[in-house]
KEKE-3310 file (N, C-alpha, C; in steps of 0.2 Angstrom, whole numbers, plus 5000, padded with zeros to 4 digits):
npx = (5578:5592:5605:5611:5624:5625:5617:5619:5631:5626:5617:5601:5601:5595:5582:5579:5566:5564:5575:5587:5599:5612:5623:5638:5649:5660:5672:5671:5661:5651:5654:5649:5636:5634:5630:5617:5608:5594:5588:5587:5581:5567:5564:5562:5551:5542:5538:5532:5522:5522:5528:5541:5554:5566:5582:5597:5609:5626:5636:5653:5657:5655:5641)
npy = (5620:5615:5624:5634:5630:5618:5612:5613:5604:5592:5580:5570:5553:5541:5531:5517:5507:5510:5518:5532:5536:5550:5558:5568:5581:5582:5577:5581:5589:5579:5570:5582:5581:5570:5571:5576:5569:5563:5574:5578:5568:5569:5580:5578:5568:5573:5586:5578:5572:5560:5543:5542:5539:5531:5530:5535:5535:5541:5545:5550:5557:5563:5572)
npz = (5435:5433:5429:5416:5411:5415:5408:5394:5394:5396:5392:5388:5384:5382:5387:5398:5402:5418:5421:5415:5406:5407:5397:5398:5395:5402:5415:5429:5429:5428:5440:5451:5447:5452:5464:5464:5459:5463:5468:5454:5447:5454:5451:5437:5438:5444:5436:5425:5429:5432:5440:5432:5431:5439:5441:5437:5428:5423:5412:5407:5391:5374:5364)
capx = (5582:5599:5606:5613:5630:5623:5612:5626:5634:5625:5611:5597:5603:5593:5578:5579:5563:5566:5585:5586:5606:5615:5628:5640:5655:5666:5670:5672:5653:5648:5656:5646:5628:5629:5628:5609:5603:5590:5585:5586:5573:5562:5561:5557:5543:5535:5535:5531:5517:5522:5534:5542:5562:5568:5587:5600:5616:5627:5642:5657:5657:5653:5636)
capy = (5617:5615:5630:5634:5629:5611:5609:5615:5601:5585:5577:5563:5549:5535:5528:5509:5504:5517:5520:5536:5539:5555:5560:5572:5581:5582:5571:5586:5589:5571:5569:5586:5579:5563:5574:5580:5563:5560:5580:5579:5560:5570:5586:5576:5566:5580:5589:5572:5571:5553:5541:5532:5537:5528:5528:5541:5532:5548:5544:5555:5557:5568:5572)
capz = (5441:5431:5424:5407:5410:5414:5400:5387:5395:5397:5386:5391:5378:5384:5393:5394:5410:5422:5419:5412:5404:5405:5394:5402:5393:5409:5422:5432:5432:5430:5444:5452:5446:5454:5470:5467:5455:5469:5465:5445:5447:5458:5447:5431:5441:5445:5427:5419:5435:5432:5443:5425:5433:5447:5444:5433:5426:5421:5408:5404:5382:5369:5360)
cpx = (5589:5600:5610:5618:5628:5620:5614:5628:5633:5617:5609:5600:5597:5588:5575:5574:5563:5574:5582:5596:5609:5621:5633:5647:5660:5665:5668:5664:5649:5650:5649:5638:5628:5628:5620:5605:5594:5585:5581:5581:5567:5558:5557:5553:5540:5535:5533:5523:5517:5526:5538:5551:5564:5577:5589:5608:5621:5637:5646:5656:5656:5645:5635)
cpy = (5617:5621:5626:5630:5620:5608:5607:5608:5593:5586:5570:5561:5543:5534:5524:5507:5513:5519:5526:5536:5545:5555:5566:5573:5581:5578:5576:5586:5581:5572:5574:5582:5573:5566:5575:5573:5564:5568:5579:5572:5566:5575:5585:5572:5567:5584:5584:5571:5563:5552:5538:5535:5537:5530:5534:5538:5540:5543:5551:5554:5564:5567:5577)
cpz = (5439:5427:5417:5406:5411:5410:5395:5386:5395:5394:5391:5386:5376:5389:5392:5404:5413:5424:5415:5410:5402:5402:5395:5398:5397:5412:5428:5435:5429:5435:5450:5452:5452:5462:5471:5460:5460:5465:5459:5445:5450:5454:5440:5432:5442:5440:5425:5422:5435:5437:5440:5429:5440:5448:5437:5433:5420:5417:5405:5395:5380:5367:5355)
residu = (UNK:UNK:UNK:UNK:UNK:UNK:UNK:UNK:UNK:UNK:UNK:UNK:UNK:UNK:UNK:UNK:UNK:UNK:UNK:UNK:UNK:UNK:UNK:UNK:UNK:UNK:UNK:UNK:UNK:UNK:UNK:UNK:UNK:UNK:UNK:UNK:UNK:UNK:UNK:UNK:UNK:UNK:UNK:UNK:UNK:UNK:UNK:UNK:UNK:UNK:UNK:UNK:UNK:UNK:UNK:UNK:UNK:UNK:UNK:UNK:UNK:UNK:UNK)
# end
């Protein structure tokens, strides 16, 4: 679903309940993701075949 250049860039860190935390080297593309969150929840729901992420808290940093 995400290509390369997004992957590179952002790492899961975190999953505290159904909070999932992304870590994002840009704000640029921080910024970009929180446009398709709703997507990025829905695609790991249906690979996991679970419903365990409800929400996606996205933090600019490093990793």
């Amino acid at each position: 679903m995400l290509d390369k250049a997004v992957t590179d860039n952002a790492q899961p860190m975190a999953l505290k309940g159904a909070t999932l935390l992304i870590i994002v080297k840009s704000s640029t593309l921080t910024h970009q993701l929180r446009f398709i969150t709703k997507d990025i929840i829905q695609a790991i729901n249906r690979g996991t075949g679970r419903h365990q992420i409800t929400e996606i808290k996205l933090k600019t940093g490093s990793f």
